[in-house]
C-alpha positions in Angstrom: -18.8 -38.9 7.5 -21.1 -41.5 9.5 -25.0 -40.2 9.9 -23.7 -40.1 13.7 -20.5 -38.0 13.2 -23.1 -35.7 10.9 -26.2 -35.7 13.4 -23.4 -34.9 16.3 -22.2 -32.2 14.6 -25.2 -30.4 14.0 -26.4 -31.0 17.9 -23.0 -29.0 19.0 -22.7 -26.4 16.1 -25.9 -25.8 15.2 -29.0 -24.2 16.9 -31.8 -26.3 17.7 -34.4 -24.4 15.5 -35.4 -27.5 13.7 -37.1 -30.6 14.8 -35.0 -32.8 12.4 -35.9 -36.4 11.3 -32.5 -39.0 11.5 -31.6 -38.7 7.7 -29.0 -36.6 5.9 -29.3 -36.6 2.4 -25.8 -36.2 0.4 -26.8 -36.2 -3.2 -30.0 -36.9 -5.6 -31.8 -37.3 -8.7 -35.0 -35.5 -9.6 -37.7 -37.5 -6.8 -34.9 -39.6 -5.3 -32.1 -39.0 -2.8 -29.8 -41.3 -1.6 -28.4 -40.6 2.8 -25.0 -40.1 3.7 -25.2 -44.6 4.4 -26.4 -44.9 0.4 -30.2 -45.6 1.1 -32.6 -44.5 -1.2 -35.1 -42.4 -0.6 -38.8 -41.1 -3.0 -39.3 -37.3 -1.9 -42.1 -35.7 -2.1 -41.2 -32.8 0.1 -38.9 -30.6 -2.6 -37.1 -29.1 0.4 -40.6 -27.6 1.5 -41.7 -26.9 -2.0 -38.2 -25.7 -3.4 -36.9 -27.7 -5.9 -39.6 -27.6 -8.1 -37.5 -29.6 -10.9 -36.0 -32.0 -8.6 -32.4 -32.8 -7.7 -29.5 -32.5 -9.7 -31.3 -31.4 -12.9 -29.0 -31.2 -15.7 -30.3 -28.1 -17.7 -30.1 -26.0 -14.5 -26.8 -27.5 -13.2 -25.4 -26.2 -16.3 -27.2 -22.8 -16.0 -26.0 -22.2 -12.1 -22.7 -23.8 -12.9 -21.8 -21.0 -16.4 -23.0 -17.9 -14.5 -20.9 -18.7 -11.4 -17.8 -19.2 -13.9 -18.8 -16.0 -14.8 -19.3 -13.4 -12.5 -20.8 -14.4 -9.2 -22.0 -11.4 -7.1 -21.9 -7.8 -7.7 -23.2 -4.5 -6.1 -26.2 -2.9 -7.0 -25.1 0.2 -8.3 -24.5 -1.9 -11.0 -26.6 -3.4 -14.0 -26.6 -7.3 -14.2 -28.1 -8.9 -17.5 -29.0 -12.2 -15.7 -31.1 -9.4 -12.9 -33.1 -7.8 -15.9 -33.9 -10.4 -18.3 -35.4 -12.2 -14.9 -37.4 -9.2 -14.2 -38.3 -9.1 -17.6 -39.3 -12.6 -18.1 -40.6 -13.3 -14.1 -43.0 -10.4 -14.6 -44.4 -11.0 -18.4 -45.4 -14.7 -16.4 -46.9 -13.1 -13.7 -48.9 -10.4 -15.6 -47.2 -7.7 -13.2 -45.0 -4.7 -14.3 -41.9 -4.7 -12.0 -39.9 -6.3 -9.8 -37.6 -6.2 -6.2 -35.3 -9.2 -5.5 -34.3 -10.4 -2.2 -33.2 -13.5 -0.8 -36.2 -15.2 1.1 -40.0 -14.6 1.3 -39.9 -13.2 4.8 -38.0 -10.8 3.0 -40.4 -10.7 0.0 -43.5 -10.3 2.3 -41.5 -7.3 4.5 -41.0 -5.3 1.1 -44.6 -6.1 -0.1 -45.6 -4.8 3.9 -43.7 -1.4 2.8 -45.1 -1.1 -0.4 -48.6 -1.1 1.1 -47.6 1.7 3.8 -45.9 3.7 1.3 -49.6 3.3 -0.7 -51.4 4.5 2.3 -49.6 6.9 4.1 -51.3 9.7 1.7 -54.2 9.6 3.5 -53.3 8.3 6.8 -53.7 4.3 6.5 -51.2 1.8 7.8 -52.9 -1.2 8.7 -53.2 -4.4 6.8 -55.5 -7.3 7.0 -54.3 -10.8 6.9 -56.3 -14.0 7.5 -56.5 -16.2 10.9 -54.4 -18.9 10.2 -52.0 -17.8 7.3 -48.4 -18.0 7.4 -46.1 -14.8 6.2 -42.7 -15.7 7.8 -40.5 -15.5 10.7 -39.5 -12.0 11.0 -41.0 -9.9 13.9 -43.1 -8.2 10.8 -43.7 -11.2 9.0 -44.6 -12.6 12.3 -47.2 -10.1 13.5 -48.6 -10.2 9.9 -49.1 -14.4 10.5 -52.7 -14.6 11.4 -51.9 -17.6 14.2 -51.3 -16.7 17.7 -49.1 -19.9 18.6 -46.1 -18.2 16.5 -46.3 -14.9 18.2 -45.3 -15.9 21.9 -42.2 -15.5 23.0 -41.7 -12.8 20.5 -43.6 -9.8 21.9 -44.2 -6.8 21.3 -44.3 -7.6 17.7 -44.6 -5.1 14.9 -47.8 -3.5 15.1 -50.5 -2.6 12.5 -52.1 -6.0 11.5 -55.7 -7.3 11.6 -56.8 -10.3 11.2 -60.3 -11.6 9.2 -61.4 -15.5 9.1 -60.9 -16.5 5.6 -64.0 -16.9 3.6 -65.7 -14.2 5.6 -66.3 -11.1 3.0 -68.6 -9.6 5.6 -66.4 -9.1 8.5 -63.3 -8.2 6.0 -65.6 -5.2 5.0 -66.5 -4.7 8.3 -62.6 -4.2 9.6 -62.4 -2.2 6.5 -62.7 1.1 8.7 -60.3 3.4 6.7 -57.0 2.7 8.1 -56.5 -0.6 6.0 -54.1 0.3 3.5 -53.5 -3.9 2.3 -55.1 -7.2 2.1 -52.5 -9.8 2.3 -53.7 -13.6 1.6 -52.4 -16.8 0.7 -54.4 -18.8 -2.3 -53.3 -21.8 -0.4 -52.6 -21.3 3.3 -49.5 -23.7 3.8 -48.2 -23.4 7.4 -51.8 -23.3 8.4 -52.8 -26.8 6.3 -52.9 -27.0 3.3 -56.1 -24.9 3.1 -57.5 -22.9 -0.2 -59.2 -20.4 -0.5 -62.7 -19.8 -2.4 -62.8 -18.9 -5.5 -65.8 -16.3 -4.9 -64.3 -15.0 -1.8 -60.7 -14.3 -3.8 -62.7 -12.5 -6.3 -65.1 -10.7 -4.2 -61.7 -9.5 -1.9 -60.2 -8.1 -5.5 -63.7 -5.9 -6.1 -63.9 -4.9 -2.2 -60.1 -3.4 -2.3 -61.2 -1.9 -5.5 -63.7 0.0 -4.2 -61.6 0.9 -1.0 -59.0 1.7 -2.5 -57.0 -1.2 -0.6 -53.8 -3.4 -2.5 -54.6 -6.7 -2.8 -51.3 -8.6 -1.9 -51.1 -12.7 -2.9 -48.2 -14.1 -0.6 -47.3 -16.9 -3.3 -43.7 -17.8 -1.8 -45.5 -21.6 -0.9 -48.1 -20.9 -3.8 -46.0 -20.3 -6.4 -44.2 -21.4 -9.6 -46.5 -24.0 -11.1 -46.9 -25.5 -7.5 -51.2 -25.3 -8.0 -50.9 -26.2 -11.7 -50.9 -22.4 -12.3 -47.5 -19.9 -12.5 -49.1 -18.3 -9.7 -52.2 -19.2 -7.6 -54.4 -16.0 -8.4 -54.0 -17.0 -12.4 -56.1 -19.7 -10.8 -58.6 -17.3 -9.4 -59.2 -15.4 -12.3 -57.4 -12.4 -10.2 -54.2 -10.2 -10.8 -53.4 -8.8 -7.6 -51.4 -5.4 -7.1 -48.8 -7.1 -5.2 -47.3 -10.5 -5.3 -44.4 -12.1 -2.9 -42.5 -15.5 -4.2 -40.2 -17.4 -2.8 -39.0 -21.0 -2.7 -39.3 -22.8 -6.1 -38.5 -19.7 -7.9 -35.2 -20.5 -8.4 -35.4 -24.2 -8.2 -32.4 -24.4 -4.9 -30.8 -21.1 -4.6 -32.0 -18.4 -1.8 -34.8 -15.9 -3.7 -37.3 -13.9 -2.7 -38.9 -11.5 -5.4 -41.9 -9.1 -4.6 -43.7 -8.2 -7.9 -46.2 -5.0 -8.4 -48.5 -3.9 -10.9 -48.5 -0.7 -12.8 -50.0 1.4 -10.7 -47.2 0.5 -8.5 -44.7 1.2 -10.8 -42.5 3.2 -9.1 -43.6 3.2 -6.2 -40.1 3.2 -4.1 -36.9 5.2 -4.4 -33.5 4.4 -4.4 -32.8 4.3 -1.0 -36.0 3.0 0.3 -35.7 -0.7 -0.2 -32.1 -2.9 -0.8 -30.9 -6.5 -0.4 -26.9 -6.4 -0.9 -27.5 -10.6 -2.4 -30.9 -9.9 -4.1 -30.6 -10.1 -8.0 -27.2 -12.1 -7.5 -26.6 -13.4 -10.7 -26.1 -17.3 -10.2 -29.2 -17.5 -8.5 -30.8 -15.1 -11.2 -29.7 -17.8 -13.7 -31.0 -20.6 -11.8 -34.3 -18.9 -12.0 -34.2 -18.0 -15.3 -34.4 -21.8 -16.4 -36.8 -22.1 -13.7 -39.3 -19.8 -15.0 -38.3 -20.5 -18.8 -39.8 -24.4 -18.2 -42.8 -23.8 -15.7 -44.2 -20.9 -17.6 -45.1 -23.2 -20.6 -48.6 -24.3 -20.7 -47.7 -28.3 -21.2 -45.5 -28.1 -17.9 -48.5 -26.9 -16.0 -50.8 -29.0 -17.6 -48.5 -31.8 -16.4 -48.8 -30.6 -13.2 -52.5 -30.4 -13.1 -52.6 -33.8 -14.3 -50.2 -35.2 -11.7 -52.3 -33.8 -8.8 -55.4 -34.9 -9.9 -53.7 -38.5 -9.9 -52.1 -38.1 -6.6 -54.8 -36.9 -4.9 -57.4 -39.5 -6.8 -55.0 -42.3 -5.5 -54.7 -41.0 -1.9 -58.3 -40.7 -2.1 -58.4 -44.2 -2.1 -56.8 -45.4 0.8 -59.1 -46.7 3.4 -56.8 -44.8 6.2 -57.1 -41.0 4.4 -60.5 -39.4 5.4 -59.8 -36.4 3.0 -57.6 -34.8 0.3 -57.1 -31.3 -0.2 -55.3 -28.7 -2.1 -53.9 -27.4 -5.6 -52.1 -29.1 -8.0 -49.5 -30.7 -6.5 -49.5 -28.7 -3.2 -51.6 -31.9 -1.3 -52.7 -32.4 2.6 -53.6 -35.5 3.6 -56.2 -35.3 6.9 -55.5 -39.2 8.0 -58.9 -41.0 9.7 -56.8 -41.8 13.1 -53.0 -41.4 13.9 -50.3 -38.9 14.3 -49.6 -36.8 11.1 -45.8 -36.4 12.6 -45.6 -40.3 14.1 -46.3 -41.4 10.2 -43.7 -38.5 8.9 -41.1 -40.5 10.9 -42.3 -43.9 10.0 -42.5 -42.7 5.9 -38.8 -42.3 6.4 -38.0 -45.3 7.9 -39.8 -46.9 4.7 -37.8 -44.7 2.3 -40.4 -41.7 1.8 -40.2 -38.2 2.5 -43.1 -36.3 3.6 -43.9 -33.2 5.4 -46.9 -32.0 8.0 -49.1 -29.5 8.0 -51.1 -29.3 11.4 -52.9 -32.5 11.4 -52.2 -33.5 8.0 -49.8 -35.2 6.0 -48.4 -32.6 3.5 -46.6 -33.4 -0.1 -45.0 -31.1 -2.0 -43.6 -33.0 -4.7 -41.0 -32.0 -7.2 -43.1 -30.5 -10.0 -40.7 -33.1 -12.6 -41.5 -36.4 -10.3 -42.3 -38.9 -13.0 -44.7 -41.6 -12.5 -42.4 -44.1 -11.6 -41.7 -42.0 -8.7 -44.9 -41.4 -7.8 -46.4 -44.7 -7.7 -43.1 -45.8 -6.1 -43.6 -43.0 -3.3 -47.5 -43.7 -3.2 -46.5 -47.8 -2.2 -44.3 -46.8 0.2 -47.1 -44.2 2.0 -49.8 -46.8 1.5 -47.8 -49.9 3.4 -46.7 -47.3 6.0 -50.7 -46.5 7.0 -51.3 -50.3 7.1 -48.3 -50.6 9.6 -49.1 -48.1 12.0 
């Protein structure tokens, strides 16, 4: 099919949820993917932070590829080996105890939201606290627990029971601490909101408040996760372990996952009946993940990523048109001195590079394998495109 026959296609069959950019990618390799008219392309959007070890990697292609020859689906009543050694493995990388699987982070976040009123009910709290301008997800729930007003209308009455703190502000999350706060829910990098991160002392100081509230602390890692800040998960970064944690996106490197990990005092915490997902724990896509977690758990492979940041952001630094970098790892927004963040998306795709926005910014969420040739490649490309606009 032409990019026409494709684009014309989606404009009658498809609904208009997305504001889509005039390329259709067909196949690719680690960084690089090639449109349905051969032109090549540098990525450094992962499919919004999913394919943290590129396109078409070999290892995981053969992983996906054995299981699916295998057995691909099955119900839950019964015990799947690729289900428990991820649990097994996910967990022992996070530091948690056990694990739910589902099939999205919406989905991750809504289980994490039940958790958290489960935890309360026994002494009458139901509310939790999010932060003005995180993102949770798309789901009325997820929705009303999305500290930014722009993606509630339309959608009213959403689910009630959320507050909402600025981040940074220990004070007033104390002061909304009244005794019907059951949950903190935070982002260690809000995505959606810009590629903002959060304190160190104000992460810590949240895990010491809810301690002495008795409150869960719940990290929403679905963007945050994986190796994506250079750590498996963000809090590792903060010197935290929270009581709850929702991931997402890279976790299987393609495939649809959502997990929502608890600690032991969780353990337990919900009865057969009370949560289900008839795809979560699907065995191809627990297979995927396996080799996903398998490479970015090792210390060199986030060291790698550390070290890629700190390159990217040193070079985008230096750009006359960026006034600032900021971020984790390899989880970047780019804050440009004058211009449309969305005009220069467009234009990077003329040129042959994929980015993302964030708000104002100019967001990259590279594949966590993108070798330097890629990067510099993708970084020439971004670099003539300011000068051009």
């Amino acid at each position: 099919m032409t990019f026409q026959e494709i684009k014309d296609q989606d404009q009658q069959y498809i609904m208009r949820t997305y504001g889509r950019v005039d390329v259709a990618l067909v196949k690719g390799q680690n960084a690089r993917a090639w449109d349905a008219e051969g032109k090549e392309y540098i990525d450094f959007t992962s499919g919004i932070g999913v394919n943290c070890l590129g396109y078409g990697d070999p290892q995981w292609a053969a992983a996906v590829a054995a299981q699916a020859g295998e057995i691909q689906h099955l119900c839950n009543y019964y015990y799947s080996p690729q289900n428990t050694a991820l649990a097994q493995e996910l967990c022992q990388a996070a530091g948690m105890a056990q694990a739910f699987f589902c099939n999205s982070g919406a989905e991750a976040n809504e289980c994490a939201i039940k958790i958290a009123r489960k935890y309360g009910e026994k002494r009458g709290a139901h509310r939790i606290l999010t932060l003005v301008n995180s993102f949770h997800g798309r789901t009325l729930t997820t929705l009303a627990a999305t500290g930014q007003e722009g993606f509630h209308k339309d959608f009213l009455p959403l689910t009630e029971g959320f507050l909402y703190a600025p981040a940074g502000d220990l004070r007033e999350v104390d002061r909304q601490m009244d005794g019907t706060v059951c949950a903190v829910l935070i982002e260690g990098v809000q995505g959606e909101g810009g590629v903002v991160p959060m304190d160190p002392e104000f992460v810590q100081g949240l895990r010491k408040l809810c301690d002495e509230r008795d409150v869960l602390l719940m990290m929403d890692e679905v963007q945050t996760g994986v190796g994506r800040t250079g750590y498996f998960y963000s809090y590792q970064g903060y010197g935290i372990v929270p009581d709850v944690a929702t991931s997402a996106k890279g976790l299987a490197g393609g495939l649809p996952i959502g997990a929502c990990l608890v600690g032991e005092k969780l353990r337990n915490i919900l009865k057969p009946g009370q949560q289900g997902s008839t795809f979560g724990g699907n065995p191809v896509v627990c297979a995927g993940a396996r080799e996903v977690v398998r490479r970015v758990r090792e210390p060199e492979f986030l060291a790698a990523v550390q070290e890629k940041g700190r390159y990217l952001t040193e070079k985008l630094e230096a750009l006359p048109q960026v006034e600032f970098v900021r971020g984790r790892g390899m989880m970047l927004g780019v804050k440009l001195k004058s211009g449309d963040a969305h005009e220069v998306l467009l234009e990077c795709a003329k040129a042959g590079l994929l980015v993302l926005t964030a708000k104002e910014l100019i967001r990259f969420l590279p594949p966590l394998t993108i070798t330097q040739e890629e990067l510099d490649q993708g970084l020439d490309i971004f670099a003539h495109v300011l000068k051009t606009i």
